[in-house]
N, C-alpha and C positions, 0 to 999 in steps of 0.2 A: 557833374556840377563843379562851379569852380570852388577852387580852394577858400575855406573862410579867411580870412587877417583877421588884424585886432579893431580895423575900423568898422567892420561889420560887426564885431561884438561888441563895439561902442555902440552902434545904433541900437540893436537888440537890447540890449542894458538901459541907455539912454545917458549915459557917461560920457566922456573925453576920452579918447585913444590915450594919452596920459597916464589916466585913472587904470585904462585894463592892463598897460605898460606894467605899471605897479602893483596890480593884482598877481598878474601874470609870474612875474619874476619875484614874487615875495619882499618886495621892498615898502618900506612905510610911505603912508601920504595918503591913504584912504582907510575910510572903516573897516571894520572887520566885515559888517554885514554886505556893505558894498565888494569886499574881496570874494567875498563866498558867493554872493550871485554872479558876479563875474566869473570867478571857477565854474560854477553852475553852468554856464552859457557856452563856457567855449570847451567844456565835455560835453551837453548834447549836439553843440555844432562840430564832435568832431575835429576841432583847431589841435593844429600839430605847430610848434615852433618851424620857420622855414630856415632852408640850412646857412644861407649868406646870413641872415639876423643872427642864429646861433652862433656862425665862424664870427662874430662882427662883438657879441655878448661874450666870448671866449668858454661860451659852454662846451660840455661835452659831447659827441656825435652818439653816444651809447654803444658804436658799433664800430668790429674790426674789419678788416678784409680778406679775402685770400683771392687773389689773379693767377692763374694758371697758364700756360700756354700749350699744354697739351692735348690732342681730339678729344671733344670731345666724347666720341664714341669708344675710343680706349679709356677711359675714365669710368663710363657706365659698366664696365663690367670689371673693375679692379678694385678688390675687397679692401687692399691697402689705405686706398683711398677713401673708402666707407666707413672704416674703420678710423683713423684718425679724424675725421670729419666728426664721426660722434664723439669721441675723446673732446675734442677742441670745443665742440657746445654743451657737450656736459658740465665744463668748467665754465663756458663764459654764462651759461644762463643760471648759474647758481649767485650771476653778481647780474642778471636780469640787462644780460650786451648780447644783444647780435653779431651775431656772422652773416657777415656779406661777401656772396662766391660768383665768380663773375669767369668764365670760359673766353680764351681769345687766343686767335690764330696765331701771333708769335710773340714776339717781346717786346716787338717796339709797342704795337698795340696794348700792349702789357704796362710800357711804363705811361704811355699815355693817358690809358686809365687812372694809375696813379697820381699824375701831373690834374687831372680834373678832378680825381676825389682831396684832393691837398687844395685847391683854388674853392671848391664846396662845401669843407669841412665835411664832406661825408662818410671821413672815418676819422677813430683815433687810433689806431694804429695798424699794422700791416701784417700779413703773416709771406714770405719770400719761399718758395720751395722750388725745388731742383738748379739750384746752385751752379752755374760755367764758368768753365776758363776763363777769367779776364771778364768777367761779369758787369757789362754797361746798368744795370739796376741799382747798382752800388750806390756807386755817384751820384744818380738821380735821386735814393731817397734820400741821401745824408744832405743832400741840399734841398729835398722838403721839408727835411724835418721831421718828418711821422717817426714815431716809434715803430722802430720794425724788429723783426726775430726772423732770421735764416734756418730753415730745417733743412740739415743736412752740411751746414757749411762750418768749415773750423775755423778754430781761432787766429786771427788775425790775416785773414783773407778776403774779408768783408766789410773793411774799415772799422766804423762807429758802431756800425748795425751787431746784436746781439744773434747768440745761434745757439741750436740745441743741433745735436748731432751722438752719433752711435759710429765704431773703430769699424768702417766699412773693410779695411785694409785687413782687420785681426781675423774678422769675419770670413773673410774670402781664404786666406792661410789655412784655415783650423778647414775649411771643405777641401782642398787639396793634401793637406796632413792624411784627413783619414781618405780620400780617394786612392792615394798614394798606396799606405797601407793595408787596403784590403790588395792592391794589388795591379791599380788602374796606372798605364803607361802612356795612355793616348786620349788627353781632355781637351771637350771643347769646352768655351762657353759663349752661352748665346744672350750678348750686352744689351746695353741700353743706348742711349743715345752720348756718341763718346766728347760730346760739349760738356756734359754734367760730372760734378766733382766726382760723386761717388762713384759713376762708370767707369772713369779714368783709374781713383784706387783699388779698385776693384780687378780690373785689367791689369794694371802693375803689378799687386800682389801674387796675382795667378802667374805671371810672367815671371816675376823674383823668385817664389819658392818653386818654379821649374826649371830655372835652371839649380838649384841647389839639387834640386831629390833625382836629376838626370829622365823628367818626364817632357815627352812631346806637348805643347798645350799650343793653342791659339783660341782669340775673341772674334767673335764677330759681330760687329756693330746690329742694332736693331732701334725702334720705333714705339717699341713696350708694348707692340698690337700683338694679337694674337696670330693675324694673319703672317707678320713678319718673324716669328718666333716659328709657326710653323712651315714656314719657306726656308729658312737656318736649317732646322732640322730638316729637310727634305736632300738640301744641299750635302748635308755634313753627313750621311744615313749610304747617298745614292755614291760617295766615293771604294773605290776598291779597295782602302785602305782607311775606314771609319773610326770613330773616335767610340772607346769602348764608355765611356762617360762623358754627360754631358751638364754643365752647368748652368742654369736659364738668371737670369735677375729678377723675375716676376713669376708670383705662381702662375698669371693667366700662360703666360709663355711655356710653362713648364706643362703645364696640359693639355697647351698646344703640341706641343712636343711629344707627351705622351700618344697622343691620337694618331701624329704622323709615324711614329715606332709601330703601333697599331695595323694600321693601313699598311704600311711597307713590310710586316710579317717578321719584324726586327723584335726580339723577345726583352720582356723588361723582367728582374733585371740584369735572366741568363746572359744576355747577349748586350743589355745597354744599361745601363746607370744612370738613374736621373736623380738632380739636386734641383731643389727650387730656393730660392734666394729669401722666399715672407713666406711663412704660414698663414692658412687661412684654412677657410671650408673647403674650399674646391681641393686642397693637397688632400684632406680627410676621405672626402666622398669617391674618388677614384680608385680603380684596382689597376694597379696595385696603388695605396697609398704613398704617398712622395716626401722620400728624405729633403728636411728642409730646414731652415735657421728661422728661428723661432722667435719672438718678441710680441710685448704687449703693445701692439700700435694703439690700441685703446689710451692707454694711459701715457703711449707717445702723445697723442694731442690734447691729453691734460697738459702734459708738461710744457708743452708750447704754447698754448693760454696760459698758464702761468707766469710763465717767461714774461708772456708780451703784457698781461697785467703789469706785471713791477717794471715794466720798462715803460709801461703808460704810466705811470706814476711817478717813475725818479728817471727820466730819459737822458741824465747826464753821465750813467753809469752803463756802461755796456756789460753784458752777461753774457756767458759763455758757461753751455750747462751740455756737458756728459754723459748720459745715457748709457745704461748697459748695452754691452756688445752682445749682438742676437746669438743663439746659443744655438748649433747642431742637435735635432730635433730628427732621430736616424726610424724610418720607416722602412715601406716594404719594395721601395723602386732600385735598393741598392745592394750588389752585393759584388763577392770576386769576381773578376772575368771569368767566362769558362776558357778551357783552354784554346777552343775555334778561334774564340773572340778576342782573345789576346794575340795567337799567331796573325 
């Protein structure tokens, strides 16, 4: 059926388009009684304010966004993301705002979207995840205008835009500290995609505290799928000279990992050492269970509703919010080389 307007609720009323104008938007110039059969009419018809009228009335959209660029079929199976996802609507539906989640092939598509929901008013503000080098999304919101919040992005990287973020860099140190220490000489780890902030510090820091502690390490870039996570491991497993630990950046990756150790008769974690980067169910549910760095992503996407609340509200002030650094969370995938494993 099509959409009602207000001039179909003039005729059903028997009013002026004017009069339900005025009903409509709580403004004076008609009765009370007149106001209330008006409301009456256009809640059984159903009438929803349209979004050029509301961008045009400078109302509010009620609802945020989040654009992605990621598969995705890597997405449906990454607790990360499930997981902040309900953090972030646990906060916005307690102020009665949608989240709007929209999946698209790369970035430019990405800001395009944004460029149409900023022309539609059909958000009031934005939420930016996975954060690159020289990041073209920048520019484009600060010249929308939306109120946005960067997850994962630091301070002053990101122009005007506001960010919440967690010491990806401290993170990654503190799993090479104790790798080091039980005794591991030869680390891989199996990255992300090395466009994104975090992958890059991540990389680095692995990189800096190896050369300090005199360990062999190298990254190897990945796609966050499980499929490429487990092709890394197959690669890094099948050399004659294998890495006696291995670092994943996602738990899916890291149980890909595990499976491939599995299959190739590679012993966890006599013979391999695995870290996973996020806790979640799948690090619990597996034998062995998987050393991994630990945080409340729950309450990570509170905190970025939060965020982007006051930044809908006072968008003249950029924020810049801190997060605790995820914490080494040591299970049953990790321990000293044995001696094979080491020579």
């Amino acid at each position: 059926m099509p959409r009602p307007t207000i001039a179909d609720i003039a005729r059903r009323v028997g009013v002026s388009k004017g009069a339900v104008s005025f009903a409509l938007n709580g403004r004076p110039g008609v009765s009370e009684a007149t106001r209330a059969r008006i409301l009456q009419v256009a809640e059984e018809m159903n009438w929803r304010p349209h979004s050029a009228a509301r961008a045009l009335s400078g109302a509010r959209a009620e609802t945020v966004g989040l654009v992605t660029a990621r598969p995705a079929r890597t997405l449906g199976v990454e607790p990360f993301f499930a997981q902040l996802l309900s953090g972030l609507q646990a906060r916005l539906s307690a102020d009665s705002i949608a989240l709007q989640l929209l999946v698209v092939e790369d970035i430019e598509a990405e800001m395009e979207v944004y460029r149409r929901w900023a022309s539609e008013h059909r958000v009031d503000g934005l939420i930016l995840v996975d954060p690159r080098v020289d990041d073209p999304r920048t520019e484009v919101l600060e010249k929308l205008g939306i109120p946005s919040v960067v997850l994962g992005g630091l301070p002053g990287k990101h122009g005007r835009l506001s960010s919440v973020w967690a010491d990806d860099r401290e993170a990654m140190l503190a799993i090479a500290d104790y790798l080091a220490a039980l005794g591991h000489t030869r680390i891989a780890h199996v990255a992300g995609l090395p466009a994104f902030w975090h992958t890059r510090r991540r990389i680095q820091a692995l990189r800096d505290r190896s050369r300090r502690l005199g360990l062999r390490a190298e990254s190897l870039p990945t796609d966050f799928s499980d499929a490429e996570g487990a092709d890394r491991t197959r690669t890094l497993l099948s050399r004659p000279e294998r890495p006696t630990a291995i670092v994943y950046d996602s738990d899916v990756m890291a149980v890909a990992g595990l499976g491939v150790a599995t299959e190739m008769g590679v012993a966890v974690p006599a013979e391999l050492s695995i870290v996973a980067f996020d806790e979640s169910v799948l690090t619990r549910i597996v034998h062995p269970s998987l050393t991994c760095l630990s945080r409340d992503t729950f309450d990570l996407g509170r905190t970025v509703a939060r965020t982007l609340l006051a930044a809908i509200a006072d968008p003249a002030e950029a924020r810049n919010v801190k997060t605790a650094t995820p914490r080494l969370s040591v299970h049953e995938s990790t321990a000293p080389p044995s001696g094979a494993a080491a020579r």
